[in-house]
C-alpha positions as CSV (number, residue, x, y, z in Angstrom):
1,X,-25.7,-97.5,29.1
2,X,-27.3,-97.7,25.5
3,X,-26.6,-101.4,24.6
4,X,-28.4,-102.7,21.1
5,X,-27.6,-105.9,19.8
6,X,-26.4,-106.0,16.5
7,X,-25.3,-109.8,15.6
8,X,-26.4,-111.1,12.3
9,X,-27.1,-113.7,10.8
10,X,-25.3,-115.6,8.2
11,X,-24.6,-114.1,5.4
12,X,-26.6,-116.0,2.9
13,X,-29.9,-115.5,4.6
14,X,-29.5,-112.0,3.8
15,X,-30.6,-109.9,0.8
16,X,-28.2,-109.4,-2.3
17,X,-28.6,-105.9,-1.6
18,X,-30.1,-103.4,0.5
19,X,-30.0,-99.3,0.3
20,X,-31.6,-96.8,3.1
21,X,-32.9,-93.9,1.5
22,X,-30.6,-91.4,3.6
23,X,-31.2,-87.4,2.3
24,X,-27.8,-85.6,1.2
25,X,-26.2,-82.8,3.2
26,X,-23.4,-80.7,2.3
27,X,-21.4,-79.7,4.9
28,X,-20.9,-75.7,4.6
29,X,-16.7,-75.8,6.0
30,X,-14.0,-77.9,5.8
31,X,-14.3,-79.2,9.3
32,X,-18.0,-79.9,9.6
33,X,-18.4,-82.9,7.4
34,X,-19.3,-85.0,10.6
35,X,-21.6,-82.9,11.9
36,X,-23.4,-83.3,8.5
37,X,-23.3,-87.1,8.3
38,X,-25.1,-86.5,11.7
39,X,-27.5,-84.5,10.2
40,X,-28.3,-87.2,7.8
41,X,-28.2,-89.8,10.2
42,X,-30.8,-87.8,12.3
43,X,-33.2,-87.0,9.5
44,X,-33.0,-90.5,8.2
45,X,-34.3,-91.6,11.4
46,X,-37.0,-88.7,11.5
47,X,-35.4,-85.9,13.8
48,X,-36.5,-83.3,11.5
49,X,-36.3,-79.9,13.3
50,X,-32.6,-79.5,13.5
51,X,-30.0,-78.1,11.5
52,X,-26.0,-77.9,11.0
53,X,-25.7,-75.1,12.5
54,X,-27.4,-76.5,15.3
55,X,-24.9,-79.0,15.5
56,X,-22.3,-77.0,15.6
57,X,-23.4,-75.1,18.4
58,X,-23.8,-77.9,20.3
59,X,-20.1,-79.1,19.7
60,X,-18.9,-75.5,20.4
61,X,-15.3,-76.9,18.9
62,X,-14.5,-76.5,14.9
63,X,-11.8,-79.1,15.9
64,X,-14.3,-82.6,15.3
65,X,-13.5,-86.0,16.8
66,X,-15.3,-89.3,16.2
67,X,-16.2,-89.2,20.2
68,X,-17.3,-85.7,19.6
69,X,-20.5,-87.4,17.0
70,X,-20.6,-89.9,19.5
71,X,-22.0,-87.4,22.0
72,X,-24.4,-85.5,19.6
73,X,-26.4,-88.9,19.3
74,X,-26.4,-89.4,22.4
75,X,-28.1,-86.2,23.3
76,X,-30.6,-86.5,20.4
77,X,-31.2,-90.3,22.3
78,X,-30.1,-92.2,19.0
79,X,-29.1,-95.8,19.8
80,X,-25.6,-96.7,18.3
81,X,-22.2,-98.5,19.3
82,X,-18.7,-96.5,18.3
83,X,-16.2,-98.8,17.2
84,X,-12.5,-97.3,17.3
85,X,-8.9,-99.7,17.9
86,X,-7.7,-96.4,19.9
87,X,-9.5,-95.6,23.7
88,X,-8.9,-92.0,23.4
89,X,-6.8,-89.5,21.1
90,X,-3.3,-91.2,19.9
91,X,-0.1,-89.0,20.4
92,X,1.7,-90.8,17.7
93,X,-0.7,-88.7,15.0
94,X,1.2,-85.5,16.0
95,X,3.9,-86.1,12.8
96,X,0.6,-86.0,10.4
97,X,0.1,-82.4,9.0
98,X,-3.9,-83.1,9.4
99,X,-3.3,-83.4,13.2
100,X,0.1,-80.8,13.8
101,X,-2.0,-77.9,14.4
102,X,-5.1,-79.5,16.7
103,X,-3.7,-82.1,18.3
104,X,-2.2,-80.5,21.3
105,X,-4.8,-78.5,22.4
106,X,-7.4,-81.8,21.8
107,X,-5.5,-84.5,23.7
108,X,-6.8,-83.4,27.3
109,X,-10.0,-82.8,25.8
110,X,-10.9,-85.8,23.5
111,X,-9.6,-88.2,26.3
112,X,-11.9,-86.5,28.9
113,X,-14.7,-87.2,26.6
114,X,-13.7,-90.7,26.3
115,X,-13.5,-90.9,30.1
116,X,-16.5,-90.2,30.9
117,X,-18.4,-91.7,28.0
118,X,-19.5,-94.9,29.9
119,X,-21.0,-92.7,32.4
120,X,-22.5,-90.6,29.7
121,X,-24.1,-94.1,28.1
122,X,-22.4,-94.1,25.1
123,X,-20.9,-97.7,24.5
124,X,-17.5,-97.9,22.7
125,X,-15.8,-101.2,21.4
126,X,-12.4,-101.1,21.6
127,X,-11.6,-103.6,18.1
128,X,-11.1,-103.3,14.1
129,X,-14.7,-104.1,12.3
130,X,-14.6,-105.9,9.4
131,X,-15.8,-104.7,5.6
132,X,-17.7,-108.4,6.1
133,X,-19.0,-107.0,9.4
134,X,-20.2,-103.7,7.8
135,X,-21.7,-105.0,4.7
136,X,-24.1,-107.9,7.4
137,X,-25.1,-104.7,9.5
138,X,-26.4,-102.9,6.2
139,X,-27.8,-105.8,4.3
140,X,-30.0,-106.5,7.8
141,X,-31.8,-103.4,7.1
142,X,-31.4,-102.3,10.7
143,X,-28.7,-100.1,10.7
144,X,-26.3,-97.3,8.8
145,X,-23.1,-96.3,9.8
146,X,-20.9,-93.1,9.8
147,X,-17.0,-93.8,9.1
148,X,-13.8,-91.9,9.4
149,X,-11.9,-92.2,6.3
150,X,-8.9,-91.0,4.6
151,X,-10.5,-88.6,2.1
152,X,-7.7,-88.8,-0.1
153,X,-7.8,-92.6,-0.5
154,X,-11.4,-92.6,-0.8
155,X,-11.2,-90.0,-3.8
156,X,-9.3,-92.8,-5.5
157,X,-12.3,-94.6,-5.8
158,X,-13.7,-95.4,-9.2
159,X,-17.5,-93.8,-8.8
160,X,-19.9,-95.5,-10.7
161,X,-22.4,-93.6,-13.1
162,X,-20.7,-90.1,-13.2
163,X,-19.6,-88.1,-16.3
164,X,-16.7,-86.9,-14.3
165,X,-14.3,-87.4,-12.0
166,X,-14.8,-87.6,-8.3
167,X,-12.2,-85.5,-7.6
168,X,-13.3,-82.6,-9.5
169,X,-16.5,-83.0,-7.5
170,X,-15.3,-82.8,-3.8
171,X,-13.4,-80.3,-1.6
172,X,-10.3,-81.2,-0.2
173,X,-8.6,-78.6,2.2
174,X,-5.1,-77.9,0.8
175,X,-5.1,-80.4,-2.2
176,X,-2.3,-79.9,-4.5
177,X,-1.9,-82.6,-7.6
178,X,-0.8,-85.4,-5.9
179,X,1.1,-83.8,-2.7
180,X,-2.0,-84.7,-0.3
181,X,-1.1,-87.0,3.0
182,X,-3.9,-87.9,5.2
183,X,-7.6,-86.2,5.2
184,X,-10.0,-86.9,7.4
185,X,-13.1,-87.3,6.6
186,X,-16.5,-88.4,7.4
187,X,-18.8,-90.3,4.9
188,X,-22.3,-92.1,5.8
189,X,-22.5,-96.6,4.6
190,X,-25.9,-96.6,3.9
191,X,-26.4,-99.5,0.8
192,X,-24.0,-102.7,0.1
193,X,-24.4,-104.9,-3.2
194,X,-23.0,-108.5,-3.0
195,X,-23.1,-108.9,-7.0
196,X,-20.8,-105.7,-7.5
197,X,-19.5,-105.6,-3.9
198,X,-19.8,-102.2,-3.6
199,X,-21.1,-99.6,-1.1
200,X,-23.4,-96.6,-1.4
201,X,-22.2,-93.8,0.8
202,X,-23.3,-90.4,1.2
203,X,-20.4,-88.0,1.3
204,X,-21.0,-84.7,2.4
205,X,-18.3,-83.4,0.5
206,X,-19.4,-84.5,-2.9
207,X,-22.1,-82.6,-5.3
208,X,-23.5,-85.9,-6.3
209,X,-26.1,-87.4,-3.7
210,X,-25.2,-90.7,-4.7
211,X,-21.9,-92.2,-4.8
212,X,-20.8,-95.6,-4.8
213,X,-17.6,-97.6,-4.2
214,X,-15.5,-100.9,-4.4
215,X,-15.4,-102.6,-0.9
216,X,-11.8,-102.6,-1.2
217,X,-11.5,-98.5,-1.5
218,X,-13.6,-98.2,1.2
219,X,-11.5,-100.7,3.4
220,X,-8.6,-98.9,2.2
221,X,-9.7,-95.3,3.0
222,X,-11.4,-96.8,6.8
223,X,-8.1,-98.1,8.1
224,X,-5.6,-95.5,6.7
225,X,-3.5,-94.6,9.6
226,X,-5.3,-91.7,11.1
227,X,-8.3,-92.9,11.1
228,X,-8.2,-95.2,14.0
229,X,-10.7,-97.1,11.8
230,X,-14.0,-95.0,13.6
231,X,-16.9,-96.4,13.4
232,X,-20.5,-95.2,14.6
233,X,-22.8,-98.0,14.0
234,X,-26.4,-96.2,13.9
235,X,-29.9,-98.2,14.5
236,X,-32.6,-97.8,12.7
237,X,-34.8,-100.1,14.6
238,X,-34.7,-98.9,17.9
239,X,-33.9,-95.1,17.5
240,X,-35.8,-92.6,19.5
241,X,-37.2,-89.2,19.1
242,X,-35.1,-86.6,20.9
243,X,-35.6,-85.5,24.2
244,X,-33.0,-82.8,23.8
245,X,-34.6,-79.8,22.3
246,X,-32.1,-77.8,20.1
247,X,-34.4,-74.5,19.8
């Protein structure tokens, strides 16, 4: 099993702020926006001959869990730890429109995946992480993270530096005014800044390659129910090249 330790330090012996230059990719659907935080993860890490596509091949489903990402790192040999508060796919999502369609023909599947996921070395904590947790892991310089939010919530955000709104930026499948339940959605944590206490993601969904926002949009957005508050906690450290060839 890929095991990385990731404890840090206390907080105060930690930089103010810390950002990982992480390259923007848009996804090209409205269900591959993990595959492309995936993508970014990978090229920030220096797997350089792949591609979405690529990706999606691999995953052979347009239908994208959390476990689903967990299992594309692990062929490309990236080391990482997948937080989640929900050991396989949770029934009680079947009233959400987001899930109504997909989730009976994914229950057998996602659970299978997370079944056999010890034997397939991927290492999965079963407990809520922390904003406080998050913000340690990226002010270490050691690590970025991929995180399932509520798109929705997240797009209530207050983006800093824009002429516009966010909203008018991103695509949301079936958005109409305010009539919008959960979204899922996939976003890289790649920056944190203690004196504004705000993160810098990279969203796959937005035009701008840099966005940042409040800790407490982010929380929000992280543990909407849907979510199951999906974490993939990426090393930088101790990445490998892949020995998974995609060509």
């Amino acid at each position: 099993m890929l095991r990385f330790e990731h404890r840090i330090g206390h907080k105060s012996m930690l930089p103010r702020s810390h950002f990982v230059q992480v390259p923007h990719v848009n996804q090209l659907f409205s269900w591959d926006c993990g595959l492309a935080c995936v993508l970014m993860a990978l090229t920030t890490i220096g797997v350089n001959d792949c591609s979405i596509e690529n990706l999606a091949e691999l995953c052979c489903t347009t239908s994208i869990w959390t476990v689903d990402l967990a299992y594309l790192l692990q062929k490309f040999s990236v080391r990482f730890s997948y937080y989640t508060v929900t050991f396989g796919a949770n029934p009680n999502y079947s009233g959400e429109t987001y899930y109504k369609e997909q989730l009976p023909n994914d229950l057998v599947r996602v659970d299978t995946l997370f079944k056999k996921a010890v034997e397939a070395g991927i290492n999965i904590g079963c407990r809520s992480i922390s904003g406080e947790e998050i913000s340690c892991w990226i002010l270490s310089g050691k690590y970025i993270a991929i995180a399932l939010v509520d798109q929705y919530k997240l797009s209530s955000a207050e983006i800093l530096h824009c002429s516009q709104s966010w909203m008018e930026d991103v695509i949301i499948p079936g958005f109409q005014g305010n009539d919008v339940g959960y979204t899922g959605h996939y976003v890289v944590i790649c920056g944190y800044d203690s004196e504004t206490d705000e993160f810098e993601i990279r969203d796959p969904a937005s035009s701008r390659e840099h966005d940042r926002v409040s800790s407490k949009c982010l929380e929000e957005a992280r543990k909407s129910f849907g979510t199951d508050e999906d974490l993939l906690l990426i090393s930088l450290e101790e990445s490998r090249k892949p020995n998974y060839s995609v060509l």
